[in-house]
C-alpha positions as CSV (number, residue, x, y, z in Angstrom):
1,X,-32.8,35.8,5.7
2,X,-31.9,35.2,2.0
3,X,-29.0,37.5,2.5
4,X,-27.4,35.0,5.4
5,X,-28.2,32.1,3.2
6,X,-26.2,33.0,0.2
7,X,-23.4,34.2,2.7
8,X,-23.1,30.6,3.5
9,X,-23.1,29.5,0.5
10,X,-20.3,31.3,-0.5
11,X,-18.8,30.1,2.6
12,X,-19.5,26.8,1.8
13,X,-18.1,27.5,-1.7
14,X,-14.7,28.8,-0.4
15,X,-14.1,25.7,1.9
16,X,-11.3,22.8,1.2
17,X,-12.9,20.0,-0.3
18,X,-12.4,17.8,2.2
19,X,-14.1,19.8,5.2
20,X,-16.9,21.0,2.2
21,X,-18.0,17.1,1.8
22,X,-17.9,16.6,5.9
23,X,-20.2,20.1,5.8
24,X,-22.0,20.5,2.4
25,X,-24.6,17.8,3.1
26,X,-25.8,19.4,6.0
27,X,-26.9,22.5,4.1
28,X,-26.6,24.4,7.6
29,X,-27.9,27.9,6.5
30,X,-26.8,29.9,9.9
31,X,-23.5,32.0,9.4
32,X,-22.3,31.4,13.3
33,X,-22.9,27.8,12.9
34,X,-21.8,26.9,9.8
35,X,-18.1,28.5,10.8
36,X,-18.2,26.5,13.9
37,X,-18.8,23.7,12.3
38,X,-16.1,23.8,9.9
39,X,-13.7,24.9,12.2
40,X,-14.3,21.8,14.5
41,X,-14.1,19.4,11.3
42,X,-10.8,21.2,10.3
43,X,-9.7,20.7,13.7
44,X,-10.5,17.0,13.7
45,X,-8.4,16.4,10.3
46,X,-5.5,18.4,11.5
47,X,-6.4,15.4,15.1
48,X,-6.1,13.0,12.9
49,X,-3.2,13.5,10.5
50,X,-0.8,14.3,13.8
51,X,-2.3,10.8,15.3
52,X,-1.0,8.9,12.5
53,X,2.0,10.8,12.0
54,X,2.6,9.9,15.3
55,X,1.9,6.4,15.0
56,X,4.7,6.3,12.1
57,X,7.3,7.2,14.0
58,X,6.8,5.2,16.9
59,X,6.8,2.2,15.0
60,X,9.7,3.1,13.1
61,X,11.0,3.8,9.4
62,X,11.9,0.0,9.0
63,X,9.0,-1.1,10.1
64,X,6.8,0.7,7.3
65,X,6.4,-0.3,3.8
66,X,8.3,-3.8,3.1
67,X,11.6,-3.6,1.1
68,X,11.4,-6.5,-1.6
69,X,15.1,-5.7,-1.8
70,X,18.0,-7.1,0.4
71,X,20.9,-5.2,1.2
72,X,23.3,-6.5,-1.8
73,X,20.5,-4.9,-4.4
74,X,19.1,-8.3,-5.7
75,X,15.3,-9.5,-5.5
76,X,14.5,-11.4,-2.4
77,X,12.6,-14.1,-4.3
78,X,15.1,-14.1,-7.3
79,X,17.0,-17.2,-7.6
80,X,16.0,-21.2,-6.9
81,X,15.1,-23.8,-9.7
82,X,11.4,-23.5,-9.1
83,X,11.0,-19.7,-8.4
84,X,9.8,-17.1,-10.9
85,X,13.4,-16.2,-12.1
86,X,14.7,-16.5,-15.1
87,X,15.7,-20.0,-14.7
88,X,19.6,-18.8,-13.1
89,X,19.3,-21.1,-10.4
90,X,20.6,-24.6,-9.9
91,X,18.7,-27.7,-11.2
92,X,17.2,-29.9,-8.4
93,X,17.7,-33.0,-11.1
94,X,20.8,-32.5,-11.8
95,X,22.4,-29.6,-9.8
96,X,23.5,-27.7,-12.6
97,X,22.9,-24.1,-13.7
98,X,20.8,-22.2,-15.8
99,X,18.1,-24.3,-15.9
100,X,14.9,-25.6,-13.9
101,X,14.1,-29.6,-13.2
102,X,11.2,-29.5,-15.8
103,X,14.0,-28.2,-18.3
104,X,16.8,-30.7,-17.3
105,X,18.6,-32.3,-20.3
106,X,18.9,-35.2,-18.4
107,X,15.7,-37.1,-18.7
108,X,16.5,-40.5,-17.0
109,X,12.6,-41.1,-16.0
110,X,13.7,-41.4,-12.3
111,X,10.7,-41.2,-9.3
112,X,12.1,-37.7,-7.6
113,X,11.1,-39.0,-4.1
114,X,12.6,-42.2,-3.9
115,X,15.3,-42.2,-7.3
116,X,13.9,-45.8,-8.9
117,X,13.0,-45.5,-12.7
118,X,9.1,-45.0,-13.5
C-alpha cells in the first residue's frame, strides 16, 4: 500500500498547479481515482475557459474593455474649465482660454447665478 501512495504523490507532484490545488487537499491516495479525478478537474477548466471565450465574442470586441480614447487620439475627459486638464479650456467667467473661473484675471465679485455684485 505504501508503494501506491507515494505513486500518487508523485502524481500529485507532476500536476499543473492549478488542477494540484483543486486535488492536493483531498489527499486521495488510490492511483485509479486520483487520475480520474484530475482528469475531470482539467476537463472542467478547459469547460470553463471555452465558456468565457465564448461569451467574448458574442458580445463583441467593442464592447469589452472601455477605450478612454476617442477616435481623434485626445482624452475623453480632457478639456472644460472645471475638468482635471491642464487648465486649456475656456473660462466660464470670462470665456477666455487657458485658464479656469477660480483663476480668471477678471475678479469683478459678481454672484455667478444671477450676475449682481456680492
Amino acid at each position: 500500500m505504501e508503494a501506491e501512495e507515494d505513486k500518487c504523490v508523485k502524481f500529485e507532484n507532476g500536476l499543473r498547479p492549478d488542477i494540484k490545488q483543486l486535488i492536493g487537499f483531498n489527499e486521495i491516495r488510490d492511483f485509479s481515482t486520483l487520475v480520474n479525478k484530475s482528469c475531470i478537474c482539467d476537463k472542467d477548466g478547459k469547460a470553463k475557459v471555452n465558456y468565457y471565450k465564448a461569451a467574448n465574442e458574442k458580445r463583441g470586441k467593442d464592447l469589452g474593455r472601455g477605450n478612454p480614447y476617442d477616435k481623434k487620439g485626445k482624452k475623453v475627459d480632457e478639456g472644460g474649465s472645471g475638468g482635471k486638464g491642464k487648465g486649456d479650456g475656456n473660462c466660464f467667467k470670462c470665456g477666455l482660454l487657458g485658464h479656469r473661473f477660480f483663476e480668471c484675471p477678471k475678479k469683478d465679485g459678481k454672484c455667478y447665478k444671477c450676475g449682481d455684485l456680492g
